[in-house]
C-alpha positions in Angstrom: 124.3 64.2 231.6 124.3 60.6 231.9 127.5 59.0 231.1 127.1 55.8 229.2 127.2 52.0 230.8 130.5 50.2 229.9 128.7 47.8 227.6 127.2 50.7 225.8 130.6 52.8 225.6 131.8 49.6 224.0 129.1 48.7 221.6 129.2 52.2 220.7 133.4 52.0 219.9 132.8 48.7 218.2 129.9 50.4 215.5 132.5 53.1 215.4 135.3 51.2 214.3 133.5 48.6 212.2 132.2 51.8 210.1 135.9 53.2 209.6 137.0 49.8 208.6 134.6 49.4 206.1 134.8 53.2 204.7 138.7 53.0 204.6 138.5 50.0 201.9 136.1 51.7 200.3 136.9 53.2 196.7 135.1 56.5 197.4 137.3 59.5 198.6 134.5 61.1 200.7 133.9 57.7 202.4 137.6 56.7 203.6 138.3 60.9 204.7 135.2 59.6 206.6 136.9 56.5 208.0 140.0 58.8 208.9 138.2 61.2 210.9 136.5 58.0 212.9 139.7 56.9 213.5 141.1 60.0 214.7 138.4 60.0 217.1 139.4 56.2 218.1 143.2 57.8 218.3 142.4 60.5 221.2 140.4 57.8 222.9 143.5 55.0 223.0 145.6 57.9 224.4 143.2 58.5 227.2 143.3 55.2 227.5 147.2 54.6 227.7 147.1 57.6 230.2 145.2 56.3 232.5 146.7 53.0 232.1 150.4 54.9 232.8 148.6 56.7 236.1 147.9 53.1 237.2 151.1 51.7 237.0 152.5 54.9 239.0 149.8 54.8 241.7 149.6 51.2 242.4 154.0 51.0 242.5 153.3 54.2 245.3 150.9 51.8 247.4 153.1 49.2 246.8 156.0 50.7 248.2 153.9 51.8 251.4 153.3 55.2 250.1 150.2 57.5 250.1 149.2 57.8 246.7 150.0 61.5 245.0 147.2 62.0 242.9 143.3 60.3 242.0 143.3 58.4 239.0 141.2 60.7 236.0 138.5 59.3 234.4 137.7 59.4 231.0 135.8 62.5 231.1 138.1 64.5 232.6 140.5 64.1 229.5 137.4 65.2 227.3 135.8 68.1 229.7 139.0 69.7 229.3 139.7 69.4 225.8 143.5 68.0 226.4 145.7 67.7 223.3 145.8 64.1 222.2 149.4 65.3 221.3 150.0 66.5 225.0 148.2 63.7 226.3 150.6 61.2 224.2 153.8 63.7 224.8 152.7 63.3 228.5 152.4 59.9 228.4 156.2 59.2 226.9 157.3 61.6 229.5 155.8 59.7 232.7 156.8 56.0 230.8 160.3 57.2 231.3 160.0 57.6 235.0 158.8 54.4 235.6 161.6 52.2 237.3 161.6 48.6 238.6 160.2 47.7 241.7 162.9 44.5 242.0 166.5 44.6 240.1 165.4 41.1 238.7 162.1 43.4 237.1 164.7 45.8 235.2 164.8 44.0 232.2 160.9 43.5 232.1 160.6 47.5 233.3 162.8 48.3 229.9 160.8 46.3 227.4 157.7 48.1 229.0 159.7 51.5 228.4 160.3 50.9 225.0 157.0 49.4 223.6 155.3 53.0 225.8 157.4 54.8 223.7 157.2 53.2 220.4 153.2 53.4 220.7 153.6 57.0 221.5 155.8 57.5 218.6 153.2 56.1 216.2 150.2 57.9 217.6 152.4 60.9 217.4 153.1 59.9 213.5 149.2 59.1 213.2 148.3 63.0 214.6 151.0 64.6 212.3 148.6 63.7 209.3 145.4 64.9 211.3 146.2 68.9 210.4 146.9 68.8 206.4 143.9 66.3 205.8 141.4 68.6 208.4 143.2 71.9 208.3 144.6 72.2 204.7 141.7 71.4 202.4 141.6 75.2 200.8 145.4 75.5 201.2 146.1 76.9 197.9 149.3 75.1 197.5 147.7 71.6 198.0 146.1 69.9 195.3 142.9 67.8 196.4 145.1 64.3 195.0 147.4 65.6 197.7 144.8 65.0 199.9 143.8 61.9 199.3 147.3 60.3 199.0 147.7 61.6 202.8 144.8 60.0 203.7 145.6 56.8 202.9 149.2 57.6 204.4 147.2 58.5 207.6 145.1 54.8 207.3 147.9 52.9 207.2 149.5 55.1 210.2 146.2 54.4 212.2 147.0 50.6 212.0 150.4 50.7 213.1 149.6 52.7 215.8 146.9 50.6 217.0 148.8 47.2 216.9 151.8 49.4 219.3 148.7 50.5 221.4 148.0 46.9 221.7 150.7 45.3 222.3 152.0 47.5 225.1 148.8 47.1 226.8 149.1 43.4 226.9 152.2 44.0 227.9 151.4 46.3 231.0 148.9 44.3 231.6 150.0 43.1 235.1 150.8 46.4 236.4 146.9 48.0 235.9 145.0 48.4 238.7 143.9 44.8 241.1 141.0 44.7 243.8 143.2 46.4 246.5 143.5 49.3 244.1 140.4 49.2 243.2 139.3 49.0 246.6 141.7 51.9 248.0 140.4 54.5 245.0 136.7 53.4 244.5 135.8 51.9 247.6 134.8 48.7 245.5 135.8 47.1 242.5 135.3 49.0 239.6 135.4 46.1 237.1 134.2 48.4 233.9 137.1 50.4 234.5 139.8 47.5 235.0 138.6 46.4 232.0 139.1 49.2 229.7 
């Protein structure tokens, strides 16, 4: 199967998201539990995307301390062949944050403030997939009345958000640790711009 082009995973990410925006302000239930399960679907994607980020940052501090790299870096496919818990995947992701140390002493601070904004996003993806099994899971759960439903919907909205802007913000702030041409170079055998993009 072919996998899409970056510009078409994007455009298809953007339709995505633009839909769940506008189904979560919407008044009808059946539209923002639609908007929900969108953005569950943009959830698991971000934690890919913050695992492969983390394998970045480990593999290019191994080259950078003259070390052969331990492992290939995973695309996104193999996170989605293998049907990996977004929950393992984030619970993975907090565990490998923590092993990440400073290259320099004067980088300790800046290696802590990564640390904790890791962490935090976990923590709020975490809190976003802690809603995903009573809104999918419960419906016909006799001790759950359909309001109770809806109220934990738009619980889960407003925990989509939050963990978004963490995802966001630790990106920006790992920014200078993703992959550069040498990496890129060293794993792909040429720049992979799509992927350093991502």
């Amino acid at each position: 199967m072919r996998l899409l082009t970056t510009n078409e995973q994007i455009n298809k990410l953007q339709e995505a998201t633009r839909l769940a925006l506008d189904a979560a302000q919407s008044p009808d239930v059946a539209k923002k539990i639609g908007s929900f399960l969108l953005f569950s679907g943009m959830v698991d994607f971000l934690a890919i995307q913050a695992a492969r980020l983390i394998e970045q940052i480990i593999l290019k501090g191994q080259m950078a301390e003259g070390r052969t790299p331990t492992f290939h870096p995973h695309e996104d496919t193999f996170f989605y062949d293998r049907a990996i818990s977004t929950r393992k995947i984030l619970k993975e992701v907090r565990r490998l944050i923590g092993t990440l140390t400073a290259a320099v002493p004067d980088q300790e601070s800046e290696a802590g403030r990564l640390k904790s904004l890791g962490k935090e996003m976990v923590e709020k993806g975490l809190e976003f997939l802690s809603f995903r099994n009573p809104i999918v899971h419960h419906l016909g759960n006799p001790k759950k009345k359909f309001e109770d439903i809806v109220e934990l919907t738009d619980k889960a909205l407003k925990s989509y958000e939050v963990f978004r802007e963490a995802h966001k913000v630790f990106f920006e702030a790992a920014a200078p640790y993703r992959f550069g041409d040498t990496e890129l170079k060293y794993f792909y055998g040429k720049p992979k711009q799509e992927d350093s993009k991502i």
